[in-house]
C-alpha positions, 0 to 999 in steps of 0.5 A: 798881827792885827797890823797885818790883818788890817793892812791887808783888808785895806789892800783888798778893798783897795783892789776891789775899788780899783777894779770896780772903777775900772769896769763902766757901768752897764748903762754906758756899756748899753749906751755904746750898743745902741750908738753902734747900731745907730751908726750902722742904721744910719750908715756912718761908717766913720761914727762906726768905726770909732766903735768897732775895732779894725779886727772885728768878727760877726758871726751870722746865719749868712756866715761870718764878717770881718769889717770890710763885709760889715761896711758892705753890709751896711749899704744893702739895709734899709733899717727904719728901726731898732729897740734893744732890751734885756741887756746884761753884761759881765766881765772876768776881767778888766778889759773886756766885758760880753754882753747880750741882748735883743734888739727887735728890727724893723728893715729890710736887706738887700731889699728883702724884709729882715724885721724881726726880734734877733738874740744878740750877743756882743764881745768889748774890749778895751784898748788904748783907754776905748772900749771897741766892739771886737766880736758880735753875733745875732740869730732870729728868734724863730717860733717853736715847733708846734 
């Protein structure tokens, strides 16, 4: 009996090593965040698109985006700056995680100002061995009614 007892906490720890391994830390989740955003600030679709899957959706307060609209996108910002904070991340499962953050922007859009602090939320999915930016969706903080 205490064979089986033990054999099947090894098991259980073995799997829990496995699926903790195979989840990346939050740091490097945050990391690949901020590279998209780079990449989109910087207006490097190929640095974007190794970040982002083919299949991607946006949805936004202007409506939503699939990869074709977010290149377009990307030539009508002018983004001086982004800063990212309060990121946290979770996963149910091994291949793909949800994150959400703020980013504060300073930049204008199709030459109107668009600076602001924006709540965030961002879906990943690992494919092939590549955590890809599948899903991605911002509003503007607005002040409360007073």
């Amino acid at each position: 009996m205490n064979k089986y007892f033990t054999c099947g906490i090894t098991i259980l720890f073995a799997t829990i090593a496995v699926s903790i391994a195979a989840t990346p830390k939050k740091a490097a989740m945050e990391a690949k965040e901020n590279a998209a955003w780079q990449a989109f600030k910087d207006k490097k679709e190929d640095a974007f698109k190794k970040l982002v899957d083919k299949d991607f959706y946006g949805v936004y307060a202007e409506g939503v985006s699939d990869m074709a609209k977010e290149i377009s996108d990307m030539a009508k910002w002018d983004m001086k700056s982004f800063e990212i904070s309060d990121y946290k991340m979770f996963s149910d499962e091994k291949d793909v995680i949800v994150s959400t953050y703020i980013v504060k922007v300073e930049g204008t859009y199709d030459g109107k100002d668009a600076s602001g602090t924006y709540n965030c939320g961002s879906v990943w999915k690992a494919e092939n061995g590549k955590w890809m930016a599948i899903f991605h969706t911002n509003v503007k903080q607005q002040e409360a009614p007073k």
